[in-house]
Phi, psi and omega in degrees: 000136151255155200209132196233128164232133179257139175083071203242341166274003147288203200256325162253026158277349196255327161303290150337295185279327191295347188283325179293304169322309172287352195259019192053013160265122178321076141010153145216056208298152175262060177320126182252354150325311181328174157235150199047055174272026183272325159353297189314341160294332204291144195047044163255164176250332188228170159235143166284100193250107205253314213287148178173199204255149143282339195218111163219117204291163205258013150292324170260026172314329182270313204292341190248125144284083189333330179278349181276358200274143183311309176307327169300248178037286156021268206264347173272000169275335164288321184300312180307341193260343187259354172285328194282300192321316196141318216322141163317278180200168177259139167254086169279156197245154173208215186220162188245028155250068135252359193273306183127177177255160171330106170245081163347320190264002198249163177306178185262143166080018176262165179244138159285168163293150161309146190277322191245196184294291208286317152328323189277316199283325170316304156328311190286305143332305182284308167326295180305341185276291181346293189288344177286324195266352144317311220279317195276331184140303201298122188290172212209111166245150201240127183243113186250091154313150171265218219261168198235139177202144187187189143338175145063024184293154154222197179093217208267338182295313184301306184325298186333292182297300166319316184269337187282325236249320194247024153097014206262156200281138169219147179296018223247025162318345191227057165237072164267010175237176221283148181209145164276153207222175171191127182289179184257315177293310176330301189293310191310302185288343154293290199298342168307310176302304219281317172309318178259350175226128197259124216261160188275000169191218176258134190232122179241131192240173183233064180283129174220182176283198195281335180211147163253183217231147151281188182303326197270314178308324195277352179269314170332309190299318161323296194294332161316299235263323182248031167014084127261163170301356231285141185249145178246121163277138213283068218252175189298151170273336161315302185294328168302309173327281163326261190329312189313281158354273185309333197269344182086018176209066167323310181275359173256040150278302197292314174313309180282294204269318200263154198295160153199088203238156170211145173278120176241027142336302193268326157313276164354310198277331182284311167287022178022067179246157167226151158311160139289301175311131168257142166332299200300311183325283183324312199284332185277321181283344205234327177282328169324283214307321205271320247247323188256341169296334174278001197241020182247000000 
């Protein structure tokens, strides 16, 4: 087996493929820079498609027409180049903000819309993979992660961990409620599954770890975990709101206070998957990883 992955020098491409690589499977990284990386398919049996935006503000929401954005653009170009190749079936990596948030009112198995920019365009994305791989035959599984944390993390988990690490007082005491996480061995052992068994059309699964955690639980766990001081003060969440706000950074209220869970009950049962990592595992490995990197 090859297994061709794009976006393979990101933070869970570069986890990946060393994960494949150690299981005795053949690699294939893609530069989609290239010119001509559709060549490059040829004799893979599946492809992984990791590459995409990490970030899209929700300023320029009005200024992008979401089907032009390169990443749509993209992604009807890979599916169409991994249809032509042969490939066995496709893996798109997407996100669990393309689900949208819970809305009660809407029928079972419909989706609301994304709430933000960066959802909307993951939606969009996924919407272009779906239709090219009707339209070519290829199955297709689409893995909509919650938030990915491991070694090399960066971003707002690397922040988290920086603060946490040196004892500092954080406002986040009334930050309960629950969010799904996924460790980076966890996802790996996910997409393994997703690599060796080729799904009868397109399918979207959620592998996150064995429980979520909120925000205060998940700093509790930290503070364990780095026998640090970090105290979480109970302070009202309307004022972090309000501050946030003024400060122009409005959406990490919603990261911190507010739920984003997902049931991987059914995910499990379509891979015949277990996380191997318990949250704690993960966490311990990642605290390592920030714990020896700092000491150089």
């Amino acid at each position: 087996m090859i297994v061709a992955v794009t976006g393979a020098s990101g933070f869970i491409g570069r986890h990946l493929t060393e994960h494949l690589r150690t299981s005795g499977i053949s690699v294939r990284e893609i530069n989609l820079r290239a010119n001509g990386w559709e060549e490059t398919l040829r004799g893979a049996t599946v492809l992984v498609h990791l590459a995409g935006s990490a970030h899209f503000s929700q300023r320029r929401r009005s200024d992008v027409d979401l089907l032009q954005h390169d990443d749509v653009l993209l992604a009807h170009r890979v599916v169409a180049a991994a249809a032509s190749s042969g490939l066995q079936h496709l893996v798109h990596v997407s996100s669990i903000k393309a689900r949208g948030l819970h809305d009660s009112s809407l029928p079972p198995h419909s989706e609301a819309l994304p709430a933000d920019a960066y959802g909307q365009l993951k939606r969009a994305v996924e919407v272009a993979v779906k239709e090219k791989a009707e339209e070519s035959g290829l199955p297709v599984w689409i893995a909509r992660l919650p938030l990915v944390y491991g070694p090399r993390v960066r971003a707002n988990f690397l922040l988290l961990l920086n603060v946490v690490s040196r004892g500092i007082l954080l406002p986040l005491g009334h930050a309960t409620a629950p969010r799904s996480y996924i460790g980076i061995r966890n996802l790996c052992s996910a997409l393994t599954r997703c690599i060796e068994q080729s799904p009868n059309a397109t399918m979207t699964i959620y592998p996150a770890d064995p429980e979520p955690l909120s925000t205060c639980e998940l700093v509790r766990l930290m503070t364990d975990l780095f026998d640090s001081n970090t105290v979480l003060l109970p302070v009202p969440r309307w004022i972090i709101r309000v501050s946030l706000q003024m400060l122009g950074k409005g959406e990490m209220y919603s990261r911190l206070f507010e739920e984003l869970t997902v049931d991987s009950a059914n995910t499990r049962d379509r891979l015949n998957w277990q996380p191997p990592f318990t949250t704690r595992e993960e966490l311990e490995w990642t605290i390592q990883w920030h714990s020896d990197s700092r000491s150089f």
